[in-house]
C-alpha positions as CSV (number, residue, x, y, z in Angstrom):
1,X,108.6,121.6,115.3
2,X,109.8,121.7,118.8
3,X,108.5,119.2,121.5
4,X,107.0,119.5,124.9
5,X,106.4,117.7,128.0
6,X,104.9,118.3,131.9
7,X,104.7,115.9,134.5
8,X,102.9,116.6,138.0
9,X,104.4,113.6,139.9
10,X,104.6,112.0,143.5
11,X,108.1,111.6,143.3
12,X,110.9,113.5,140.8
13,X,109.6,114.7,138.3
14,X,113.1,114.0,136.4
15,X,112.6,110.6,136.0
16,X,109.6,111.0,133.5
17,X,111.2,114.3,132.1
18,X,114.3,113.2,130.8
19,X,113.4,110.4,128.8
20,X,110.2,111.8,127.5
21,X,112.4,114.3,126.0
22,X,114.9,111.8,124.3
23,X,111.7,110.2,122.9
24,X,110.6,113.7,121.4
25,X,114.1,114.8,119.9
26,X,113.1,114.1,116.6
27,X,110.5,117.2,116.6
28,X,114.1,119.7,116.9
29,X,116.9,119.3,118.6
30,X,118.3,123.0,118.8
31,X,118.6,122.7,122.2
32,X,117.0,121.3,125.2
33,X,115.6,122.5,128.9
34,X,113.6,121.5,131.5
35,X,112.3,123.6,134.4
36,X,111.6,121.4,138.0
37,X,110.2,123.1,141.4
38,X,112.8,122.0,144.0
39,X,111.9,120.7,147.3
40,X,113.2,124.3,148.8
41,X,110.0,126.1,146.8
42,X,112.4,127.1,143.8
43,X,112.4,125.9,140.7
44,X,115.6,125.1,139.1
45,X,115.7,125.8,135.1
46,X,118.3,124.0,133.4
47,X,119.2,124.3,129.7
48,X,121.8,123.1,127.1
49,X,122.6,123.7,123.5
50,X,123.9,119.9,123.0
51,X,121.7,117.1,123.2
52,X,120.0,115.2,125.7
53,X,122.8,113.4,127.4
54,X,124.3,117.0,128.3
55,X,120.7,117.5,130.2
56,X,120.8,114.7,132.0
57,X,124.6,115.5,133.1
58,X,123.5,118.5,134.2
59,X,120.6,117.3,136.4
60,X,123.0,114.8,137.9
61,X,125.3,117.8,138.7
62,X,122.6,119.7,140.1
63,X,124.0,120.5,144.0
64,X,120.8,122.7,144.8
65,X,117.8,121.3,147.3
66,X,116.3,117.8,145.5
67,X,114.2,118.0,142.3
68,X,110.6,118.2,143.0
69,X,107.8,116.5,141.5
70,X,106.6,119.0,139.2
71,X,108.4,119.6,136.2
72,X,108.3,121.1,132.6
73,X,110.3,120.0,129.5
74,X,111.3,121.2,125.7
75,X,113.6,120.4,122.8
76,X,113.9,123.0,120.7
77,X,113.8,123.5,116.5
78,X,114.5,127.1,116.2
79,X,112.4,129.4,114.4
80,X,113.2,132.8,116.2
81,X,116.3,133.7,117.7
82,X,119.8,131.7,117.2
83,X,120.7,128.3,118.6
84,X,122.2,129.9,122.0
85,X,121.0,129.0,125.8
86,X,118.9,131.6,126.2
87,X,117.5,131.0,123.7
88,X,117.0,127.4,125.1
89,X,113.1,126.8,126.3
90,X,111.7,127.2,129.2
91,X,111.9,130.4,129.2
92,X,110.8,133.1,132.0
93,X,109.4,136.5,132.6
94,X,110.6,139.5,134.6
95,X,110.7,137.8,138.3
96,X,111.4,134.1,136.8
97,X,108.4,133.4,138.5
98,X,106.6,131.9,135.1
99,X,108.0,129.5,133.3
100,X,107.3,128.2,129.8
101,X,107.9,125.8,127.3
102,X,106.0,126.6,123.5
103,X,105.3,124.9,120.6
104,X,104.7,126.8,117.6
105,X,104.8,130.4,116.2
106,X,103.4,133.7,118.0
107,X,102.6,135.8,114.9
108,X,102.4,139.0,116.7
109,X,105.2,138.5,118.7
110,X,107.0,142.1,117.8
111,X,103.8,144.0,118.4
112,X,103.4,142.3,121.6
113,X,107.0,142.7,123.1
114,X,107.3,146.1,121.9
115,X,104.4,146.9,124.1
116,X,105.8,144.9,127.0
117,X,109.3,146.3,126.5
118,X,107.8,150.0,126.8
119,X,106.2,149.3,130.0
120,X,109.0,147.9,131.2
121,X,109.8,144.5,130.5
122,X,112.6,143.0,130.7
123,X,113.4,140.5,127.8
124,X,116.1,138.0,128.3
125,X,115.7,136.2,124.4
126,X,115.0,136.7,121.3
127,X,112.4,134.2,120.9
128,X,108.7,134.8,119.9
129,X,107.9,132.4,122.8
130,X,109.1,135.0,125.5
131,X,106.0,137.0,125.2
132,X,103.8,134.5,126.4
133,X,105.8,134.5,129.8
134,X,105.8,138.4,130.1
135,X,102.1,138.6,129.4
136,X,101.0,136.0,132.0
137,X,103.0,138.0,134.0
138,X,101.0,141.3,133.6
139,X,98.0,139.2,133.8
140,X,98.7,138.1,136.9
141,X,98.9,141.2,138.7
142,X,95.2,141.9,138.2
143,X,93.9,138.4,138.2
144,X,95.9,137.0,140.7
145,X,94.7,133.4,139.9
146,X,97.5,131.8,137.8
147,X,94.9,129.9,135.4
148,X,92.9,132.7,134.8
149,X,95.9,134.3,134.0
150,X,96.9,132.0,131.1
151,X,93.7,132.2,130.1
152,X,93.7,136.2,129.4
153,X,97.1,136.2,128.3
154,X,96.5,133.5,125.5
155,X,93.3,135.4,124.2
156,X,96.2,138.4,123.3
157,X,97.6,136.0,121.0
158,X,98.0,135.4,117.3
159,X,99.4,131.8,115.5
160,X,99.7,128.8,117.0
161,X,100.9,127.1,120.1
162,X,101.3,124.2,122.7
163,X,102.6,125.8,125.8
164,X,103.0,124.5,129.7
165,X,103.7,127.0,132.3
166,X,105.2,126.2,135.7
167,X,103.9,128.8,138.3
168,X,107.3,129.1,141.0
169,X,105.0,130.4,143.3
170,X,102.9,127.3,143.7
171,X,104.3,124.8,141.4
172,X,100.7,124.5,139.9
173,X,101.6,123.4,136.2
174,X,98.2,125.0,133.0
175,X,99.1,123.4,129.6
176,X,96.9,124.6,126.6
177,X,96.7,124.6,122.7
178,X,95.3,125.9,120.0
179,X,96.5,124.5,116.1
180,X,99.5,122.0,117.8
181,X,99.0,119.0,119.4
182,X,98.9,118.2,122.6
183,X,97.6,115.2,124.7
184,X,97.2,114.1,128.4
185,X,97.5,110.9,130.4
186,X,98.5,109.4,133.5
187,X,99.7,107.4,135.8
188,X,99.1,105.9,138.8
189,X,101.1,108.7,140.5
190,X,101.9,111.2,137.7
191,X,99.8,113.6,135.2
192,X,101.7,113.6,132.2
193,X,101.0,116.4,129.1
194,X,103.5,115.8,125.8
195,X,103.6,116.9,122.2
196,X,103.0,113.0,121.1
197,X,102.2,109.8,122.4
198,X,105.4,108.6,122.0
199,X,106.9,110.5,124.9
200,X,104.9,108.8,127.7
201,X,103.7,105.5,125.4
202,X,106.0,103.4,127.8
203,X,104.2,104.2,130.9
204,X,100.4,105.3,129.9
205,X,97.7,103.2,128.1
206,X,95.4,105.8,127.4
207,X,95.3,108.8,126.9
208,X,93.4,111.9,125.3
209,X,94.1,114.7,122.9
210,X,93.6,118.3,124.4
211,X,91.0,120.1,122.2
212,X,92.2,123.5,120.5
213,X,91.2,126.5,123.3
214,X,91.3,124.2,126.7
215,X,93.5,125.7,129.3
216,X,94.1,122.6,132.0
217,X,95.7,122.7,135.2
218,X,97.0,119.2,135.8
219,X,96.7,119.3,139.5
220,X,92.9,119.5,139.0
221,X,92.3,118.4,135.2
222,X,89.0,117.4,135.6
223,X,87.3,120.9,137.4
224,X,89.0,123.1,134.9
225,X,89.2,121.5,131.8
226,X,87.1,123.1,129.4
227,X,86.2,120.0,127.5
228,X,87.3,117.5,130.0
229,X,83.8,115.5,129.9
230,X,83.1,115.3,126.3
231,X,86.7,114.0,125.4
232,X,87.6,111.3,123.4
233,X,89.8,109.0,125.4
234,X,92.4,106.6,123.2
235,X,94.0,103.1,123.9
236,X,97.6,103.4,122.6
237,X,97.4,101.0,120.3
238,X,95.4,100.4,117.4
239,X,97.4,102.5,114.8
240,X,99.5,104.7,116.8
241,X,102.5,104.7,114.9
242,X,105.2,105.9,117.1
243,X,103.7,104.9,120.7
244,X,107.4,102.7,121.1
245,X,110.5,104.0,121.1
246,X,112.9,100.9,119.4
247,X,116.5,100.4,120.5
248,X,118.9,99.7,117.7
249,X,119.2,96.6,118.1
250,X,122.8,96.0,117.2
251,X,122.7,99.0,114.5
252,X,125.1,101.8,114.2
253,X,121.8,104.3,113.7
254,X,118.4,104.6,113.4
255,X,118.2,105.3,109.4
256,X,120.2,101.8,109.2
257,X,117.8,100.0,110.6
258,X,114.7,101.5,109.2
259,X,115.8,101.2,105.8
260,X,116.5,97.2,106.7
261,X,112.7,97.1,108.0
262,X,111.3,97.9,105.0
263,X,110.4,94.9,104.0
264,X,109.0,93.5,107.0
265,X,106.9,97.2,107.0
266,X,105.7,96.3,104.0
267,X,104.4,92.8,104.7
268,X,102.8,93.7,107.5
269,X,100.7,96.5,105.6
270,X,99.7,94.6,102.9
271,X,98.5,92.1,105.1
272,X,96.3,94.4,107.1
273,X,94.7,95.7,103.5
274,X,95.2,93.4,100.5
275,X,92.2,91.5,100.9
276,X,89.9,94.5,100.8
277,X,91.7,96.1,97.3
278,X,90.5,93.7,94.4
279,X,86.9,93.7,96.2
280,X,86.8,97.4,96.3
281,X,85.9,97.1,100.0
282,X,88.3,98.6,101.5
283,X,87.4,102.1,99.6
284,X,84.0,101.4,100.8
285,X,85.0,101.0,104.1
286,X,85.7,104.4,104.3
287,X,82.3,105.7,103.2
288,X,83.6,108.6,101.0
289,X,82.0,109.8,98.0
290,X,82.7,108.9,94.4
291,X,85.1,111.3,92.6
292,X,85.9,112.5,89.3
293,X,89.4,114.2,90.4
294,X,92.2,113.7,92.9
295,X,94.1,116.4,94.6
296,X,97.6,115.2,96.5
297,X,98.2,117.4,99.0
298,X,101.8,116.7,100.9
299,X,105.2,118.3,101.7
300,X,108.5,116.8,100.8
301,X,108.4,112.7,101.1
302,X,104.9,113.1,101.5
303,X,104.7,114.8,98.2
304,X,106.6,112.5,96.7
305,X,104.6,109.3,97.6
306,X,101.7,111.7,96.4
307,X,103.3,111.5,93.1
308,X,103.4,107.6,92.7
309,X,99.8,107.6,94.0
310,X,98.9,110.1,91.5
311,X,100.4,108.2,88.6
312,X,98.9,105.4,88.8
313,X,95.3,107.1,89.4
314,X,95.7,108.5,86.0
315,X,97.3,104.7,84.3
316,X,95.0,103.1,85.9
317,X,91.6,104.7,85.9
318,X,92.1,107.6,83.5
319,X,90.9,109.5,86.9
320,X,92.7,113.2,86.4
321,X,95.3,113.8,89.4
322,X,97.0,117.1,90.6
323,X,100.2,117.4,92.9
324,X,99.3,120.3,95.5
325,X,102.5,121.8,97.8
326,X,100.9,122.3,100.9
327,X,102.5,125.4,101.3
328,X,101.6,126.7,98.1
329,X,97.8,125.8,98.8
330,X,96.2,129.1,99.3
331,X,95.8,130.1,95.9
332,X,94.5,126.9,94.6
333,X,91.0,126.5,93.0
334,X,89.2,123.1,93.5
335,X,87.2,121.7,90.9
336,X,84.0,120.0,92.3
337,X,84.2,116.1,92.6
338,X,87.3,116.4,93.8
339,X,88.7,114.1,96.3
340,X,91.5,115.3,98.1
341,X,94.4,113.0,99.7
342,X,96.2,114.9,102.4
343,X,99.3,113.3,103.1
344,X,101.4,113.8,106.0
345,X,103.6,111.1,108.0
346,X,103.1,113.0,111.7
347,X,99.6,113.6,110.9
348,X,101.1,116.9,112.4
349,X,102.4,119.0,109.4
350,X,101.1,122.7,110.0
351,X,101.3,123.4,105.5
352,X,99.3,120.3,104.8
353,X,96.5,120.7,108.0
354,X,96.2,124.5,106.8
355,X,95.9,123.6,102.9
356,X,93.1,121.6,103.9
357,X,91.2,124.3,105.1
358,X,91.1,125.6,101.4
359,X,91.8,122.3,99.0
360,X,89.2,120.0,100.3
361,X,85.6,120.3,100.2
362,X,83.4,119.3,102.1
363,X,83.3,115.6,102.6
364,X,85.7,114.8,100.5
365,X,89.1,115.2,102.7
366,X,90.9,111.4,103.4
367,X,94.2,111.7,105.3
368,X,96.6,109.0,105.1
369,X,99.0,109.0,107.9
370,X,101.7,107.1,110.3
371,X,99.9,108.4,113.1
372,X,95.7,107.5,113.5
373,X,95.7,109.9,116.8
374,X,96.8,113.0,115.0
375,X,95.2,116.3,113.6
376,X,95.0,114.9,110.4
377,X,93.4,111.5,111.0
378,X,90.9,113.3,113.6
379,X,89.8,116.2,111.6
380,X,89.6,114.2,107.9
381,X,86.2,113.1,106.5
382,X,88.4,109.7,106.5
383,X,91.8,108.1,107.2
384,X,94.0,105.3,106.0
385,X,97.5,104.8,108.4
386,X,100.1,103.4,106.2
387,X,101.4,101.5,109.3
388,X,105.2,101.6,109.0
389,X,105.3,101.5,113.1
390,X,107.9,104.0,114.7
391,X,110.5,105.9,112.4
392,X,112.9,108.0,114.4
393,X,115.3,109.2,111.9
394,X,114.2,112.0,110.5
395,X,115.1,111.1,107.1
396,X,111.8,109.3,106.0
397,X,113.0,105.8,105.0
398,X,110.0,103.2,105.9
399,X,107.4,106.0,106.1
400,X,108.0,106.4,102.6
401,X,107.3,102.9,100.8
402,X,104.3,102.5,103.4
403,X,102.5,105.7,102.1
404,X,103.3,104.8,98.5
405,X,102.0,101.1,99.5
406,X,99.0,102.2,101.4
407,X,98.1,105.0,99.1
408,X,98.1,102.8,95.7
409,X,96.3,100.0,97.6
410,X,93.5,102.5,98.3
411,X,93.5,104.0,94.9
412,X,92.8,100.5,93.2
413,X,90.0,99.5,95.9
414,X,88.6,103.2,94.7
415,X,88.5,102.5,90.8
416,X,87.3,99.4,91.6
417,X,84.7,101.1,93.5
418,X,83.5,103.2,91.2
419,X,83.5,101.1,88.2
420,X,87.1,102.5,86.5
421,X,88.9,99.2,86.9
422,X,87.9,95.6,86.4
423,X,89.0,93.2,89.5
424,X,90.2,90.6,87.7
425,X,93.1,94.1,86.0
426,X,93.2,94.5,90.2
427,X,93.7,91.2,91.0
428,X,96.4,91.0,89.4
429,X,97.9,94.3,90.9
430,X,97.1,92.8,94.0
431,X,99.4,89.8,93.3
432,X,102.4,92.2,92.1
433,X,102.2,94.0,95.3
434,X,102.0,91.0,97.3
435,X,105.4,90.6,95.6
436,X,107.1,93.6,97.1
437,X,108.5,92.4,100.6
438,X,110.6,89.8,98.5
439,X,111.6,92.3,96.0
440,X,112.9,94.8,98.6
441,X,114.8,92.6,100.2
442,X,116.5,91.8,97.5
443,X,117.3,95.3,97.1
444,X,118.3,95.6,100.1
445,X,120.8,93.0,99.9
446,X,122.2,94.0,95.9
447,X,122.7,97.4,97.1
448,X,124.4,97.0,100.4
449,X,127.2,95.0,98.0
450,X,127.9,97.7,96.0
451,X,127.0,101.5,97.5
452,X,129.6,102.1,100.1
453,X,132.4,101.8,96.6
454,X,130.1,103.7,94.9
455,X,129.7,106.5,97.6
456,X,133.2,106.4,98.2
457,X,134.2,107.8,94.8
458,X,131.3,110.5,95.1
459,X,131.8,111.8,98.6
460,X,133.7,114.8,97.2
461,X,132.0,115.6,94.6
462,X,130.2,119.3,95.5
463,X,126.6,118.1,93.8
464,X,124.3,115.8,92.2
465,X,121.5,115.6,89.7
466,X,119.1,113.0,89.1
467,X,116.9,112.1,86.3
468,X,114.2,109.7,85.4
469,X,111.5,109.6,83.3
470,X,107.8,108.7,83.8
471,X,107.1,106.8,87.2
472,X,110.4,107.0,87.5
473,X,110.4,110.6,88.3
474,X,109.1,110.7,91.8
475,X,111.8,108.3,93.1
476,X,114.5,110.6,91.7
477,X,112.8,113.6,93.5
478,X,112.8,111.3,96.7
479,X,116.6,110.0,96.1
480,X,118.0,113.7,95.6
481,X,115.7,114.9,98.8
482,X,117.4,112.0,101.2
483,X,120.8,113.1,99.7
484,X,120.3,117.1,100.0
485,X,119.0,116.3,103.6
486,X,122.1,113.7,104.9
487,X,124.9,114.8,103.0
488,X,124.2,118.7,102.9
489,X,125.1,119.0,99.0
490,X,123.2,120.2,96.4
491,X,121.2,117.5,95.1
492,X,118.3,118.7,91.6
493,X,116.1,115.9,90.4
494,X,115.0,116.6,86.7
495,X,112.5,114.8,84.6
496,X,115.2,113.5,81.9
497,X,113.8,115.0,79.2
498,X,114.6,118.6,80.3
499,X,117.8,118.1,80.7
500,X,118.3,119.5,77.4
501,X,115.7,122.7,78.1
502,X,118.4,123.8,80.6
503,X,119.4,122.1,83.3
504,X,121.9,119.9,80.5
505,X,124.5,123.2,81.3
506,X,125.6,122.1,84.5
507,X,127.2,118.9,83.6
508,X,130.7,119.1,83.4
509,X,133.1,116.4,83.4
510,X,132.3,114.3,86.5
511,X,129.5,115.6,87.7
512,X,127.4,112.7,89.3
513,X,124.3,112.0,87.8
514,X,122.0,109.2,89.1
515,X,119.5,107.5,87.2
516,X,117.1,105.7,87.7
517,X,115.7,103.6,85.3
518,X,111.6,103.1,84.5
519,X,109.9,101.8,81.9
520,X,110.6,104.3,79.8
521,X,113.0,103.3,77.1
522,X,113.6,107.3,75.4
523,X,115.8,107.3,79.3
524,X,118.8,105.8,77.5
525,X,119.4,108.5,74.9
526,X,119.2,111.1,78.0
527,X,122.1,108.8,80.0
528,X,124.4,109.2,76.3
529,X,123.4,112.9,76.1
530,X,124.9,113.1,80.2
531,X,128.2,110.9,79.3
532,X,129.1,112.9,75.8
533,X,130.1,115.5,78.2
534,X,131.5,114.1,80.5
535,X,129.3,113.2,83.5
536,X,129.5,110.4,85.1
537,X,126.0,108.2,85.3
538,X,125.2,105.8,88.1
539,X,122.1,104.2,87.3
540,X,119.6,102.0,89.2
541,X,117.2,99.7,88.2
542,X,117.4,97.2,85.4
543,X,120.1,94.1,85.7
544,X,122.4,96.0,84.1
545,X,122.4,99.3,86.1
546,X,125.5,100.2,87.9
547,X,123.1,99.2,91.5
548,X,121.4,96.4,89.5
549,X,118.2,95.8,92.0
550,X,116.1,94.4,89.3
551,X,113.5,96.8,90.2
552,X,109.6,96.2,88.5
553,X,109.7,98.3,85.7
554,X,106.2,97.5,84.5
555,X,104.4,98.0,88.2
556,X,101.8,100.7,88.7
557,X,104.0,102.4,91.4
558,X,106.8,102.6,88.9
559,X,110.4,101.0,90.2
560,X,109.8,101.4,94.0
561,X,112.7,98.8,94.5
562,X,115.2,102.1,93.5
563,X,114.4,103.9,96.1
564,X,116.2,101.2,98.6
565,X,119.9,102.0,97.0
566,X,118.6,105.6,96.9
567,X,118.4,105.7,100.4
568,X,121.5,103.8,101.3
569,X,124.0,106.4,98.9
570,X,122.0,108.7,100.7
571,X,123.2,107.6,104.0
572,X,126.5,106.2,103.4
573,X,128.2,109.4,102.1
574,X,126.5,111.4,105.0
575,X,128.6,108.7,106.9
576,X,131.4,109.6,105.2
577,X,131.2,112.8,105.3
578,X,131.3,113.0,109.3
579,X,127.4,113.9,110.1
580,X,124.9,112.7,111.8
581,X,122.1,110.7,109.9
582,X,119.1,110.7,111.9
583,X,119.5,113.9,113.1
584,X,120.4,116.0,109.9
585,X,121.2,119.4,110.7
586,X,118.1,122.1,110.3
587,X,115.5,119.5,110.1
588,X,112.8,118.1,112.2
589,X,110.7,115.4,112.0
590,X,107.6,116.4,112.8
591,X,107.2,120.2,111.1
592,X,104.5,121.7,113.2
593,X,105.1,125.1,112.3
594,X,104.4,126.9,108.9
């Protein structure tokens, strides 16, 4: 969850640092640190618990001998130990000689520092990471060599991590990873190492992703790079989804303006794949095998978009379709002909790349993805990117629509494909998505006329449940998700029809329920069984709804046009309320840990 940079430069090393950092805030932003050798032979190690502007305050405070040009650099989604500076990344050993910055979760951390600690270490945090810094310590006492001492200390080690370690002794930098990503460019005066493209996208044009178990120093990446010759090397463009970092362009926040660009998003996608869905071509373009099953594998908004994709795989082709929680995956039996559809925006997510490992056969793994660099897009049999270009609040907005988009698009090229669906039924789907830029915008524009009154008169209200039925039900999941994570009430989504097999006791009078509307007419006894005792329904959808978007009800993909007002109640009482909407308290964008 947390991100990571290193920069061996000519000059400061600062001025790559610092905004590389602002660039990876959306992986956690706990806290934030950077650790710099000083032109004295010290390195200066300065944290904060606030966010990056309180970094960069203190670096322009900083009244010790100049920064250097080698430099290391972390913002922080805890996982171990409290939000606290010392807790704050990089972290040090004993002598403060090693410093390090770590992404990911050291599973035997409590075996390994009690064994440090009884032969007398001193530990200055109560993070996992720490270990890592007291064990290259040890190490190097017998192998003197800094690298080689990464090396040895890493084999001791259980989980996952991207770490880079800043020797104050010689102000060598060794970066090295092994299930988190990790990639390496340069300059024409600095080596740069970073957590994702998008920290260093502004100043590199290719780059390459460091292979689980290499341990590089960047002052020499070519001698001791492991797997330095064989690498892949990327351009960074051609489906890098985050290799920009936008500017608000006149917006009050990020979330605003994402939600505005889904539109656009969406033209642009369909443009890129509509001609090859009626034709089945763009399935075969992919070269997978035919299937008799689909498996969704996803986490949250991924999930969700899973769900649409699922629906309309069973509507559609009569294909059978499973939801998988990525988390939940290890206990999961696969039937054979089984094509599974990991879905993950980051390409990143540690639950989805691990389900894999046990949901997918071989051969039959296709990612879809915002990112075509990542784990996901590398390591599946095949990939789609659903294209939605860079999304920095965390609160998927864009992301969403463009993996629903995408994912459908595919599924009807597939059933095509494989005979399930005719193309003159697809043509025709083809044409009704080719519909959906207009129809969001219009959305967009219905919505923004009437949610801020309608959030207004919620705001206090302690909860919310929403209901749907059919292909409704994944945008009501996806509606009380964005409200649960901006707003920080509860927030249930219910397939309608079970309102009455429980959930039905915890309306009471006024208690907000939002509906939203499908296809499925049985929705409107549910909405009188909700206001007979007293709960107030806001409902979305039809022309008629209390957010009257007009949304699709017969489309394959169910009433994707709800999810706009979804999104914007979402936001707008967060607003309200006083907190911060891209950066939701707790949350991270990318979540690289399990």
């Amino acid at each position: 969850m947390c991100g990571i940079v290193a920069c061996l430069n000519e000059g400061p090393a600062t001025g790559y640092l610092l905004p590389a950092l602002r660039r990876l805030e959306y992986r956690g932003y706990d806290s934030v640190g950077i650790a710099v050798t000083t032109q004295d032979g010290a390195v200066a190690r300065l944290r904060s618990v606030e966010r990056i502007d309180a970094l960069e305050a203190a670096v322009l405070r900083w009244a010790g001998a100049p920064l250097g040009g080698a430099g290391i650099g972390h913002t922080r989604w805890a996982t171990h130990g409290g939000v606290s500076t010392a807790n704050a990344h990089p972290l040090s050993d004993c002598s403060h000689r090693i410093n390090l910055v770590h992404n990911g979760i050291i599973e035997n951390a409590g075996l390994l520092r009690r064994r440090l600690e009884r032969s007398g270490h001193r530990f200055e945090s109560a993070v996992d990471s720490e270990v890592i810094c007291h064990l290259i310590e040890d190490q190097l006492c017998d192998a003197g060599d800094p690298l080689l001492a990464v090396r040895r200390a890493l084999s001791l080690l259980e989980g996952s991590w991207a770490i880079a370690v800043l020797d104050a002794a010689s102000g060598r930098i060794i970066v090295s990873c092994h299930r988190s990503p990790l990639l390496l460019a340069h300059t024409a005066s600095a080596v740069l190492v970073a957590s994702d493209i998008a920290a260093v996208g502004e100043w590199v044009e290719r780059f390459r992703v460091v292979d689980d178990g290499d341990v590089l120093e960047l002052s020499d990446v070519e001698q001791h790079g492991q797997s330095t010759a064989g690498a892949t090397v990327f351009g960074k463009t051609g489906g890098v989804g985050s290799v920009e970092t936008p500017g608000l362009g006149g917006y009050v926040d990020y979330m605003a303006k994402e939600i505005d660009e889904q539109p656009t998003a969406v033209a642009r996608l369909l443009a890129e794949l509509a001609d090859g869905v009626a034709d089945g071509s763009l399935w075969r373009g992919l070269s997978m095998p035919a299937f008799e099953r689909l498996r969704v594998v996803g986490c949250g908004t991924s999930l969700n978009a899973g769900h649409v994709i699922a629906n309309l795989v069973r509507r559609f082709g009569g294909v059978p379709a499973c939801l998988t929680v990525a988390s939940e995956a290890n206990s999961e039996v696969v039937e054979p002909d089984t094509l599974c559809l990991a879905i993950s925006q980051s390409g990143e997510t540690a639950d989805v790349l691990r389900a894999v490992t046990t949901c997918a056969q071989p051969g039959t793994l296709l990612g879809l993805t915002n990112n075509s660099h990542s784990t996901l897009a590398r390591s599946a049999d095949a990939f789609l990117s659903c294209n939605a270009g860079p999304e920095i609040g965390v609160a998927a907005t864009k992301t969403f629509v463009c993996q629903v988009i995408a994912g459908c698009a595919l599924m009807i090229s597939a059933l095509i494909a494989v005979g399930r669906l005719s193309t003159s039924s697809a043509a025709g789907l083809v044409d009704t998505m080719e519909s959906l830029p207009q129809r969001l915008a219009k959305a967009t524009a219905a919505a923004a006329s009437v949610v801020p009154d309608i959030a207004e008169k919620y705001c206090t209200a302690p909860g919310f449940i929403y209901i749907a039925r059919g292909t409704g039900v994944p945008y009501a999941a996806e509606g009380a998700l964005k409200l649960k994570e901006l707003t920080y009430r509860w927030a249930e989504h219910y397939p309608a029809g079970e309102l009455k097999h429980g959930p039905l006791a915890l309306i009471g009078s006024g208690t907000p329920v939002v509906a939203v509307r499908g296809a499925d007419k049985k929705l409107a006894a549910n909405i009188a069984e909700v206001e007979v005792r007293g709960g107030h329904v806001v409902s979305v959808g039809t022309a008629e709804s209390t957010i009257p978007v007009q949304a699709d009800l017969a489309a394959p993909w169910g009433p994707l046009e709800c999810i706009v007002p979804l999104q914007m109640l979402a936001r707008t009482i967060g607003l309200t309320l006083g907190w911060d909407v891209d950066k939701p308290r707790n949350l991270a964008k990318s979540v690289t840990v399990e």
